[in-house]
C-alpha positions in Angstrom: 63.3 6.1 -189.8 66.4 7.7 -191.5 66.5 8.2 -195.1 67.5 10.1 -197.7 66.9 13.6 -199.2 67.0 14.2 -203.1 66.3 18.0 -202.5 69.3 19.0 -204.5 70.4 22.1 -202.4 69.7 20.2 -198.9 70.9 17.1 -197.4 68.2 15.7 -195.2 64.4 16.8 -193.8 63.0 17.4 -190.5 59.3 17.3 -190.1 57.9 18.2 -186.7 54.5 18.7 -188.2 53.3 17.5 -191.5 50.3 18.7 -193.9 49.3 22.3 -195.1 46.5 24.5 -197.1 47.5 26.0 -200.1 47.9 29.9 -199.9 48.7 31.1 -203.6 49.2 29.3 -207.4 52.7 27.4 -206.5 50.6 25.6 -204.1 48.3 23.5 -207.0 50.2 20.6 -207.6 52.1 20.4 -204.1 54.5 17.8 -204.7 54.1 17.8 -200.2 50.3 16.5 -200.6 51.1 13.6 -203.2 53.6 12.0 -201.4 51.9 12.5 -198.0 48.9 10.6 -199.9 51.4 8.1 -200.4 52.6 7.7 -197.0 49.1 7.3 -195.6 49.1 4.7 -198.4 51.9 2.9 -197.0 50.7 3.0 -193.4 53.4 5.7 -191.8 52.0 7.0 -188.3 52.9 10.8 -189.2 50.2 10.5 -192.1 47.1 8.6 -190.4 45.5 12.1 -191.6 47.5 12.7 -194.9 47.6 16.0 -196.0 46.1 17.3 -192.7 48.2 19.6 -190.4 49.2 17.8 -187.8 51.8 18.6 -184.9 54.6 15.6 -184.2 55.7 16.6 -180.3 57.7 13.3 -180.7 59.8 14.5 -183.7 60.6 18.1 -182.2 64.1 17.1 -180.7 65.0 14.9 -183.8 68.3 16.4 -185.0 69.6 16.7 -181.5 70.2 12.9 -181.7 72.0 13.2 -185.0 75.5 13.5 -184.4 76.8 14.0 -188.0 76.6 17.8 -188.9 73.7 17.8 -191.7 72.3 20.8 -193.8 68.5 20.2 -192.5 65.7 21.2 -194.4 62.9 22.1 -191.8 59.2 21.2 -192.5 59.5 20.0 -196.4 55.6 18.7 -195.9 54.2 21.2 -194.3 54.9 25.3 -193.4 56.5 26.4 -189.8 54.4 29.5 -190.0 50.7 28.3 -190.8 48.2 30.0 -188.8 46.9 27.0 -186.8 50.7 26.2 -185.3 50.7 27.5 -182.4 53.6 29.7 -181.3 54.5 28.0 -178.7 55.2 25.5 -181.1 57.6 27.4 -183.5 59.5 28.3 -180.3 59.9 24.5 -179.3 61.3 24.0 -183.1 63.5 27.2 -182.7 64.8 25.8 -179.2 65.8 22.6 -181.1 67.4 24.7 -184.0 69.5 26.6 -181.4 70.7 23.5 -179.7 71.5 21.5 -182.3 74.1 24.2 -183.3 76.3 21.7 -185.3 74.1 21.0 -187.8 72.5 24.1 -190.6 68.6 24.4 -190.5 66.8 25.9 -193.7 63.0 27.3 -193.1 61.0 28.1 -195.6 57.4 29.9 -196.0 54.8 30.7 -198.5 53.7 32.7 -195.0 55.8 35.8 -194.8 53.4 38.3 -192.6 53.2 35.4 -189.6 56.8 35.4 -190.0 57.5 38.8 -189.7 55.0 39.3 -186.9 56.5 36.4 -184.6 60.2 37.6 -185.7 61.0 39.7 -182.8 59.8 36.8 -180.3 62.3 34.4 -182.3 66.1 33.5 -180.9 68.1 33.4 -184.2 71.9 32.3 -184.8 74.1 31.8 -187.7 73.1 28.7 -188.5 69.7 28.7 -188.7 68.8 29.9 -192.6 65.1 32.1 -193.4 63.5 31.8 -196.5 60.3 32.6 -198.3 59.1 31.1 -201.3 58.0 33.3 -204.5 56.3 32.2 -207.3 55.1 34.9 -209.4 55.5 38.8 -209.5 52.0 39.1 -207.6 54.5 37.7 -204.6 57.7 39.2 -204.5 56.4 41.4 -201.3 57.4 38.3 -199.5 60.7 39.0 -199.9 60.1 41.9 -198.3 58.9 41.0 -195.4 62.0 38.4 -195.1 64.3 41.5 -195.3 62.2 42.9 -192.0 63.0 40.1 -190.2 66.0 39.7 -187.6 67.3 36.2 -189.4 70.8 36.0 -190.0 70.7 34.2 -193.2 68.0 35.2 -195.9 67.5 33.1 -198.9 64.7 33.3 -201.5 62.9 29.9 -203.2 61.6 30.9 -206.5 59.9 27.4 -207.1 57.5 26.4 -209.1 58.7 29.6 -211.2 55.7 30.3 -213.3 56.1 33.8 -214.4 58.9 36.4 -214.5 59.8 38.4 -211.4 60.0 42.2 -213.0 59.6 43.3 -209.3 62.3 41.4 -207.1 64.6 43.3 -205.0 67.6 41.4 -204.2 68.8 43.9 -201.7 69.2 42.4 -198.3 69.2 38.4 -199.7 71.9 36.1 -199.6 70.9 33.3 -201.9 68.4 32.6 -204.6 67.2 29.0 -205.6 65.1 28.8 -208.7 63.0 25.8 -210.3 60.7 24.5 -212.4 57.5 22.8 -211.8 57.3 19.0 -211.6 55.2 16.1 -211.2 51.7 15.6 -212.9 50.1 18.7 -215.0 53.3 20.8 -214.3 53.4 24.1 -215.5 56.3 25.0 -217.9 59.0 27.6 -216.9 60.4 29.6 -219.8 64.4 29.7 -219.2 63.9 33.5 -220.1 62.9 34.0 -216.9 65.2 32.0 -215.7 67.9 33.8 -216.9 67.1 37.0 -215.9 67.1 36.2 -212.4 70.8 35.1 -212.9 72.0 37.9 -214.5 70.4 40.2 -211.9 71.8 37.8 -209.0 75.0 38.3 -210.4 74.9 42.0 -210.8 74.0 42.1 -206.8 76.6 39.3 -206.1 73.7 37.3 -204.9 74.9 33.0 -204.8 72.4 31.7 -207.7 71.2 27.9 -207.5 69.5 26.3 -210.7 67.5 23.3 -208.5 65.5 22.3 -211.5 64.5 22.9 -215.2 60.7 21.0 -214.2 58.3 19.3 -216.2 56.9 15.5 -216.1 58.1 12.5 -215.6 60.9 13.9 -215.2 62.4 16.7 -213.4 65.4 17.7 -215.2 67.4 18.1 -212.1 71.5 18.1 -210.9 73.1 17.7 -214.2 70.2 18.1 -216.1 69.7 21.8 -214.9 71.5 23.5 -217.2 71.2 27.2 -218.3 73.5 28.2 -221.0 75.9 25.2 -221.2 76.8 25.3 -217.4 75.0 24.4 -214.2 74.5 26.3 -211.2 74.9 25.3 -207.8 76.5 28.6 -206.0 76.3 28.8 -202.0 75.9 31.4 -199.9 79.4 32.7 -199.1 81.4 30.6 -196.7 79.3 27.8 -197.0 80.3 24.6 -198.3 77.7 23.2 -201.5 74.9 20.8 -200.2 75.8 16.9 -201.1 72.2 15.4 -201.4 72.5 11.7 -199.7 72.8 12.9 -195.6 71.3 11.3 -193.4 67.9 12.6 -191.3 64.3 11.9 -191.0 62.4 12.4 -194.0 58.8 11.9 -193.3 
């Protein structure tokens, strides 16, 4: 069941539970639901509901069997933090995360005030990243509930971008991913706003990554991403870049 990631700042995905509900505009064309629609499709046991939440007990210890240190994206097809997981559930993915110390875990929510509310009930380390994702400027109070949080590592996930962010602090973050909308009826991202959240990241010294430029069929990504005749792959400091093509359990 190992595969692949093309996430272009991760190497491989960890799912212990799969599906979601959408919570704000990023969430219309959830590239998450198509391809679990896909995986149902194609008869995978994880999606016998497709886009359904459902909780995988089986998958929870995962990337303590991985030996190979990998930079592990957790829950690409769902969110940690929905309101139906349970807690006790986020602290069996934590326990994992802190045993599996060898490897780096990236989390990421559109959920920001579950997160903050179960942060001082969570056990973080060093390796285990926090992240919120931001769409418009009607959202950037995520970040701020990231910056209340205990985590170690805060990173922000502007993506799908579909509006400038006027509003974002960057005080308190340590890396900033941007990118475009893909897949069917994506919406376009103007590289206006794109480029002012690279000059402000580089004012604050904040690690800027340009995932994707968006649009349909393709996504314009890797080389492709290019904002003013260079790309943009910066890492939070001490951290080595992501090479997409580890190996982990994507579904």
């Amino acid at each position: 069941m190992a595969s692949r990631s093309s996430i272009e700042w991760t190497e491989c995905t960890w799912n212990p539970l799969t599906g979601c509900t959408k919570v704000s505009p990023g969430c219309r064309h959830c590239y998450a639901e198509r391809m679990a629609k896909r995986l149902k499709a194609m008869g995978q046991a994880n999606y016998r509901q497709g886009f359904r939440l459902a909780l995988h007990p089986h998958v929870v210890e995962l990337p303590l069997t991985w030996s190979k240190p990998q930079t592990v994206f957790v829950n690409s097809m769902s969110d940690l933090f929905h309101e139906e997981v349970e807690e006790a559930f986020i602290q069996s993915v934590f326990a994992t995360m802190r045993r599996a110390d060898w490897h780096r875990f990236q989390v990421l929510t559109k959920r920001s005030p579950r997160l903050v509310g179960i942060d001082p009930r969570l056990d973080w380390a060093d390796h285990i990243w926090m992240g919120v994702s931001i769409e418009t400027d009607a959202f950037v109070h995520r970040a701020d509930h990231l910056r209340a949080t205990r985590a170690r590592l805060k990173f922000l996930s502007l993506e799908p971008l579909l509006g400038p962010l006027p509003s974002l602090d960057l005080s308190g973050i340590d890396w900033v991913i941007v990118g475009g909308e893909s897949g069917p009826g994506a919406r376009p991202m103007e590289l206006s706003w794109v480029r002012d959240i690279r000059d402000r990241c580089l004012g604050a010294g904040v690690p800027f990554f340009l995932k994707q430029l968006g649009g349909y069929p393709g996504k314009r990504g890797g080389d492709e991403a290019v904002l003013d005749g260079a790309t943009w792959a910066q890492m939070p400091a001490g951290r080595t870049p992501c090479i997409p093509g580890g190996m982990g359990e994507a579904v």
